[in-house]
Structure formats: structure tokens, C-alpha cells
C-alpha beads as a LAMMPS data file, in Angstrom:
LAMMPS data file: protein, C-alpha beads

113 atoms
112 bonds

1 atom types
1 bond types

-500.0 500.0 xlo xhi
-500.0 500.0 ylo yhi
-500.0 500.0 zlo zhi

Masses

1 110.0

Atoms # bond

1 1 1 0.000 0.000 0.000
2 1 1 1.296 3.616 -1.082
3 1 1 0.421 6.036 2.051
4 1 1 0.529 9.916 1.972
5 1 1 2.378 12.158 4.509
6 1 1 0.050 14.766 5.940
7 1 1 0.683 17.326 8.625
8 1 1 -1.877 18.823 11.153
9 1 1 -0.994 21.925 12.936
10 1 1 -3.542 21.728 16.307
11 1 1 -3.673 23.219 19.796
12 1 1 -3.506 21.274 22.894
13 1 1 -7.304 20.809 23.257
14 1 1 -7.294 18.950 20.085
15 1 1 -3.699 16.992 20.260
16 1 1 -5.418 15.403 23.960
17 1 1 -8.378 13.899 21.544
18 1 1 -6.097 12.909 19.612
19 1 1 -3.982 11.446 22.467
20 1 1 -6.786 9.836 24.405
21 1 1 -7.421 7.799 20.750
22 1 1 -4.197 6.100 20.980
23 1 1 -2.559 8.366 18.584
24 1 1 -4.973 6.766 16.304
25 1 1 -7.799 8.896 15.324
26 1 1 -9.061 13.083 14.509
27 1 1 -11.626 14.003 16.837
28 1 1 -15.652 14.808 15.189
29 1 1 -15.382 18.567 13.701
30 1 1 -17.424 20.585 16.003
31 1 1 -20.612 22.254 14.138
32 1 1 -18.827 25.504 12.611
33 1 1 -16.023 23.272 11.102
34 1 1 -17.282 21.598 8.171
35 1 1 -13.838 20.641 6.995
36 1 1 -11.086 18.899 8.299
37 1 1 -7.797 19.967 6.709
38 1 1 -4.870 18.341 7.153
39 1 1 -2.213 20.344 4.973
40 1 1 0.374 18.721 2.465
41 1 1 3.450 20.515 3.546
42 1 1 5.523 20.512 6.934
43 1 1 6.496 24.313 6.623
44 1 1 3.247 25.530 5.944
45 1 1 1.766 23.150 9.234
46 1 1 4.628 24.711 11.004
47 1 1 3.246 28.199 9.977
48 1 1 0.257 27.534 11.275
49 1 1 0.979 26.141 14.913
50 1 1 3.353 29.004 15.299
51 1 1 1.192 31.973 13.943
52 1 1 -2.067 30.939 14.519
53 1 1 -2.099 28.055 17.532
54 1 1 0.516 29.867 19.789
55 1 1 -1.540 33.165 20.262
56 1 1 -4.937 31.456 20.060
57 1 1 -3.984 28.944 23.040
58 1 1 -0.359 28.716 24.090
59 1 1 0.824 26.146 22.277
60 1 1 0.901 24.773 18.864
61 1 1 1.769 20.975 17.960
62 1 1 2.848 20.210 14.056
63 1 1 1.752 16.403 13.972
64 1 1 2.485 13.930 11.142
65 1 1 0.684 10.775 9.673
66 1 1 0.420 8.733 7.078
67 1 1 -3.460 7.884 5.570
68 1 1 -3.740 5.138 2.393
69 1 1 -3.252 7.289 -0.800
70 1 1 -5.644 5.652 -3.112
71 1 1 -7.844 6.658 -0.341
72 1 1 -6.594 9.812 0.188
73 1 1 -7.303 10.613 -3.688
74 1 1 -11.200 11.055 -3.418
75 1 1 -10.247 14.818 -1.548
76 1 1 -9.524 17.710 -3.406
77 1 1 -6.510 19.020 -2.731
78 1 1 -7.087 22.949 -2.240
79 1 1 -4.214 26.037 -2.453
80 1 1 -5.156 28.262 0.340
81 1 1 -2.735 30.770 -0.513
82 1 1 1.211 30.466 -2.599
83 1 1 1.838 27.436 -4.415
84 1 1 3.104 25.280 -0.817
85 1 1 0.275 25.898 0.456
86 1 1 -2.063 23.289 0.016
87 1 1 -4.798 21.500 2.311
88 1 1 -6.544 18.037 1.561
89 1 1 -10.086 18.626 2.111
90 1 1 -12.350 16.218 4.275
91 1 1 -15.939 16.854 4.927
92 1 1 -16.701 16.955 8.341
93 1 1 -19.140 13.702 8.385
94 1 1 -16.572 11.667 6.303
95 1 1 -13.801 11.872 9.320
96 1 1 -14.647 8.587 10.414
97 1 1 -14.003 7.408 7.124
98 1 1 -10.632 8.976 6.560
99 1 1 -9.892 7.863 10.307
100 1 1 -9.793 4.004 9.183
101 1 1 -7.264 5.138 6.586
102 1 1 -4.875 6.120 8.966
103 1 1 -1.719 3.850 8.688
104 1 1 0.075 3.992 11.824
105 1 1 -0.059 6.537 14.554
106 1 1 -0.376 9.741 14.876
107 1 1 3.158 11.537 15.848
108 1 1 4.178 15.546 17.614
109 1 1 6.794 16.345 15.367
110 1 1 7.213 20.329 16.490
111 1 1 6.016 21.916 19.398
112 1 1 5.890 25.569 19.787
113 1 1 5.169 28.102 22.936

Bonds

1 1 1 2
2 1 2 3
3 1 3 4
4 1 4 5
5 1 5 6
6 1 6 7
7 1 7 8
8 1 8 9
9 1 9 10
10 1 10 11
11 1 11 12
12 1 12 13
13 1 13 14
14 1 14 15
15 1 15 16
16 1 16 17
17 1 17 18
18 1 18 19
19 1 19 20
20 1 20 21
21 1 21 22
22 1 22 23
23 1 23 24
24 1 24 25
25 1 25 26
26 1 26 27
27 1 27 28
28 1 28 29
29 1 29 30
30 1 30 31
31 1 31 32
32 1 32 33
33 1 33 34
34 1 34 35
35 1 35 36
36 1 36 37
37 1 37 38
38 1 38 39
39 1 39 40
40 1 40 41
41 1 41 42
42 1 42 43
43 1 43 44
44 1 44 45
45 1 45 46
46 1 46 47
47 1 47 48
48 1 48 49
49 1 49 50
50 1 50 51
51 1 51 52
52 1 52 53
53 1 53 54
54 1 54 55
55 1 55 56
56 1 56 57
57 1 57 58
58 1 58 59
59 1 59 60
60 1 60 61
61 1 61 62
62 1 62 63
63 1 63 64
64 1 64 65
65 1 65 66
66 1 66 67
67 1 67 68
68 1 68 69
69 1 69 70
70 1 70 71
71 1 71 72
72 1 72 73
73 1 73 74
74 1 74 75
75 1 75 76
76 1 76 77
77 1 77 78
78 1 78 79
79 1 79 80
80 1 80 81
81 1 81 82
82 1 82 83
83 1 83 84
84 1 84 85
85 1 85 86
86 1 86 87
87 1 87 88
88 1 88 89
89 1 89 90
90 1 90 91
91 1 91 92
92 1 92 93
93 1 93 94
94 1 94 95
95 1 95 96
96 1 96 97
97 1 97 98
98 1 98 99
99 1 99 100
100 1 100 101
101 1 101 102
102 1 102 103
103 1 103 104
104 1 104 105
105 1 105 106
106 1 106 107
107 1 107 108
108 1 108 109
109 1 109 110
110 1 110 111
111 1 111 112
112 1 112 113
């Protein structure tokens, strides 16, 4: 099987779901967050958990997994800004779905205060 290497920036509230899964599984969106992005880039997640997760709760995690690529293909990947910076797009109430599809666990790779 061919897997894809995502990256999730997330705060701590988020990264203890994901702990309390067994490094396993994303937590259900919560109603305003119809989309679950993991983002195809390492610098870009990094971005993100510095800029954004730092000021918004005191700490931002990068983490890294791997999810089966011919099942990651059904997502559109979207540019949300210069050409690195690019997001996989899952709908919210297909999570569960993409969940299963994880291969391996779920790993901190950068932590930032």
C-alpha cells in the first residue's frame, strides 16, 4: 500500500483527543467546522501552529501521519494561498471514514510556545 504524509498543525485541546485515541484517530469537527484539513506541507503546518495556535492557546503541535493514498485521492486538494500551500479537504461527516485510513499513529513532530 502507497500512504501519503500529511501534517496537522492543532492546539492542545485537540492533540489530547487525539492522544486519548491512541494516537490513532481526529476528533468529530465541532458544528462551525465543516472541513477537516490536514495540509500537504511541513512548513506551511509549522506556519500555522506558530502563527495561529501559539496566540490562540499557548501552544501549537505540528503532527504527522500517514493515511492510504488511493484513499486519500477522493479529496480535493485545495491552495489556500502560494503554491506550498495546500490542504486536503475532508468533509466533516466523512472523518470517520478517513480515520480508518490512517496507517500507523499519529506523531508531535514540532512543538511551539
Amino acid at each position: 500500500m502507497t500512504t501519503l504524509t500529511l501534517w496537522r498543525p492543532t492546539g492542545p485541546k485537540e492533540l489530547d483527543l487525539v492522544r486519548s485515541s491512541g494516537w490513532r484517530r481526529w476528533p468529530p469537527r465541532l458544528p462551525d467546522q465543516p472541513i477537516f484539513y490536514p495540509v500537504l506541507n511541513e512548513d506551511y503546518a509549522i506556519m500555522i501552529a506558530r502563527d495561529w495556535n501559539v496566540p490562540a492557546s499557548g501552544t501549537g503541535y505540528v503532527t504527522r501521519f500517514e493515511v492510504d493514498a488511493g484513499f486519500a485521492a477522493r479529496y480535493p486538494v485545495r491552495q489556500a494561498g502560494g503554491d506550498s500551500i495546500l490542504e486536503l479537504w475532508v468533509p466533516a461527516e466523512e472523518l470517520e471514514e478517513f480515520n480508518d485510513h490512517i496507517v500507523g499513529l499519529i506523531e508531535v513532530v514540532h512543538e511551539f510556545r
